[in-house]
C-alpha positions, 0 to 999 in steps of 0.5 A: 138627255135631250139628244135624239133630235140634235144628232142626226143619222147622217153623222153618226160616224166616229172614226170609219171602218179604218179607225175603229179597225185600228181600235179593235187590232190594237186593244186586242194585241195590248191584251196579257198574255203572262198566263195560258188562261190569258192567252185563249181569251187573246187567241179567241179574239184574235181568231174572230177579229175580222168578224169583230170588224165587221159587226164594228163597222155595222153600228155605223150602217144600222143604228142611228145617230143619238146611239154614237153621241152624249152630250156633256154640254147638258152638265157643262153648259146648261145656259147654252141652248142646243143647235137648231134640230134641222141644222147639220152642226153649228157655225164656225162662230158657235164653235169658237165661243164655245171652245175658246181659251177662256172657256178653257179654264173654266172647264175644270171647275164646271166638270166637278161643280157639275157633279156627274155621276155615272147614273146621270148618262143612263137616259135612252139612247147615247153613247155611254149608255150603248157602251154599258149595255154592250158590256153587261151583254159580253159578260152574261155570255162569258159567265155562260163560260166560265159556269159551264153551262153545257146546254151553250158549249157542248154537244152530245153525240148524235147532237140535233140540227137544234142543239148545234144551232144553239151552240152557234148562235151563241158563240156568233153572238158573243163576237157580235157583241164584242164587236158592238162594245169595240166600236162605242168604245172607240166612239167615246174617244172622238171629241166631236162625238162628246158634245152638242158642238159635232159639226161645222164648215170647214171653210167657215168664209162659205157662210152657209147656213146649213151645209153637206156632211162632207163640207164639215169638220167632222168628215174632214177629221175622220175621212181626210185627216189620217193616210194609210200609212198612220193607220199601219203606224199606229198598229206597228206601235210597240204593244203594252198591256193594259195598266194596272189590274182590271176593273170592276164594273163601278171602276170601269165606268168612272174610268170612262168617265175620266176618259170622256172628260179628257176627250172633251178637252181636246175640242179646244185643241181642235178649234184652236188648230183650226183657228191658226190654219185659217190665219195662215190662209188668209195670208196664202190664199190656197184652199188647198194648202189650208187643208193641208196645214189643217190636217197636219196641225190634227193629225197627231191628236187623233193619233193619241185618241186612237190610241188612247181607245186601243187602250181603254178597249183593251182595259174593257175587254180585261176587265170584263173577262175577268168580272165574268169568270175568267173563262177558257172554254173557247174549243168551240169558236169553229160555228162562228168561223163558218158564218164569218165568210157569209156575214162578211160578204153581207154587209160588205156592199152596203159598207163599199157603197158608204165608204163610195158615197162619202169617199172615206178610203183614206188616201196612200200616202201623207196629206 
C-alpha cells in the first residue's frame, strides 16, 4: 500500500497501554453471557485479561510502525502525493487542506467511487491486514477446541515433560494472540492511525519543519488528552452485548470496513477542534490555556472511539468463537496462568521505560 516508509517506528502508538487496556476490559465484559457455553468463553478471557494487556501493549514495543497503520488516502486521495518519508507527519497547513469542510462533503462520494473491497487492504504490512491475520490465528486455535483435538487438551497419566509443553504452549498461544487481535482491533479506531495525514504540530506558529513525537498531535491525543478518571469512567459504563448475531468472516470484515470509514470522518472533527482552539488562543495568548481547551474540545470524541473499539472487539471475539465452533473446553487455562507472572515482569521494564520516556502515564485528575 505504499506505506512502509511513510509511517515510522517511533509513531506506532495508537491508544497507549491505558486506552488499549480499556479496549480489552471492556469488549470482554460486553461479551453474552445468556448461556453457560457463553459464560466459559467469557470466563477464560476474563481469567487471562491481565495477560491479553500485556501481549496488547507489546505490538506497540516490537512491531513496527506500517504494521498499526493503513492509509485510506490511497483510495481517498490519490492525486494527493504522500508526505516527504523522513518528515514526522505533515504541517498544520496540509492538515487542514485536507480535512476541510469541503473536503468533508466530498468524502462520501469518494468512499463509494472508490469501490474498496476488502481484498484491496491485503498489501504487506498494515493495520487491516494485521487484524485479519490475527483472527484467522485465534480461530484454528479455537477450532482445535471445539474438534477435540487431544493431542492440544489433554494429557494422559504418567504425561511427559514433552506432551505437557505442548498443551502450555498452545493455550499461551491462544492468549497471545487474542491479545494481538485486541490491540489492532483498537488501532483501527484511532483516526490518525487511517490515514497518511498521522501527525502535525500542535502548535502549528513553531513553524518547524520536522518536529519531536512529543511535540505533535498525535502524542497529545493519546498521551495528554484523557486523565485517569475517563479511562475508569468508560469501564464503569453500563455493559451491553454486542448487537446483533455474530458475524461470519466475510461480514466481519465489511463490519470493519464500515467501521474504518467512520473513523476517518472524525479527522475533519479533529482539525476543526483544533482550528477553534487556535482561534481562541490568539485572543489568550496562554499555551496553556490552548491545551487545555483542546483537550477538552477532543475529549469526548475519543471517548466515543473507544468505545466504539469496546464494541467492535467485543463483535470480533463473538463472532470468531462462534465461527470456530463455539468451543467449552477451557479446563486447562492453569499452564498459562503459571507463565503469566514470568511474561509480565518480562515486558514490563521496557514498557515502564517507554511510558518514562514519552511520559504517557495520563494525569489523575481532569485536564
Amino acid at each position: 500500500m505504499g506505506i512502509p516508509r511513510v509511517f515510522p517506528t517511533s509513531v506506532r502508538f495508537g491508544w497507549f497501554d491505558h486506552g488499549h487496556h480499556a479496549i480489552d476490559t471492556g469488549a470482554i465484559n460486553r461479551l453474552p453471557q445468556q448461556t453457560q457455553d457463553e459464560r466459559q468463553w467469557q470466563g477464560f478471557l476474563k481469567e487471562n485479561l491481565q495477560f491479553i494487556h500485556d501481549e496488547d501493549d507489546m505490538e506497540d514495543l516490537v512491531y513496527d510502525g506500517p504494521m498499526h497503520y493503513v492509509d485510506l488516502d490511497k483510495w481517498l486521495r490519490p492525486d494527493v502525493p504522500v508526505a516527504h518519508e523522513k518528515k514526522m507527519g505533515v504541517s498544520w497547513e496540509e492538515a487542514q487542506n485536507a480535512f476541510s469542510e469541503e473536503e468533508r462533503h466530498r468524502l462520501h462520494q469518494r468512499w463509494h467511487a472508490s469501490s474498496i473491497e476488502p481484498e484491496d487492504f491485503y498489501r504487506p504490512r498494515n493495520i487491516f491486514l494485521s487484524v485479519m491475520q490475527k483472527y484467522d490465528m485465534v480461530k484454528r486455535q479455537l477450532e482445535s477446541i471445539a474438534q477435540g483435538n487431544k493431542r492440544l487438551l489433554t494429557v494422559a497419566p504418567g504425561h511427559t515433560s514433552r506432551e505437557l509443553n505442548i498443551q502450555r504452549n498452545f493455550y499461551l498461544e491462544l492468549v497471545r494472540n487474542v491479545g494481538r487481535l485486541s490491540h489492532y482491533i483498537g488501532d483501527l479506531f484511532m483516526p490518525l492511525h487511517l490515514t497518511r495525514y498521522h501527525d502535525w504540530l500542535l502548535h502549528p506558529d513553531a513553524k518547524a519543519e520536522q518536529h519531536a513525537f512529543t511535540e505533535g498531535m498525535h502524542f497529545f491525543l493519546e498521551g495528554k488528552t484523557l486523565t485517569t478518571q475517563d479511562y475508569q469512567s468508560l469501564l464503569s459504563t453500563p455493559v451491553k452485548a454486542p448487537p446483533g448475531p455474530p458475524l461470519n468472516r466475510e461480514a466481519l470484515r465489511t463490519y470493519l470496513i464500515e467501521k474504518m470509514q467512520q473513523t476517518y470522518g472524525r479527522m475533519y472533527d479533529l482539525v476543526r477542534l483544533q482550528q477553534q482552539a487556535l482561534a481562541q488562543k490568539r485572543e489568550h495568548a496562554s499555551t496553556d490555556l490552548y491545551e487545555k481547551r483542546l483537550a477538552e474540545a477532543v475529549k469526548p470524541l475519543l471517548l466515543e472511539q473507544l468505545q466504539s473499539a469496546q464494541e467492535a472487539l467485543a463483535v470480533t471475539l463473538q463472532s470468531v468463537w462462534h465461527e470456530a465452533g463455539r468451543p467449552v473446553d477451557f479446563r486447562s487455562t492453569q499452564p498459562v496462568s503459571l507463565q503469566q507472572k514470568a511474561w509480565s515482569a518480562l515486558i514490563s521494564l521496557p514498557r515502564k521505560l517507554v511510558g518514562l520516556l514519552l511520559r504517557r502515564t495520563p494525569p489523575e485528575g481532569k485536564n
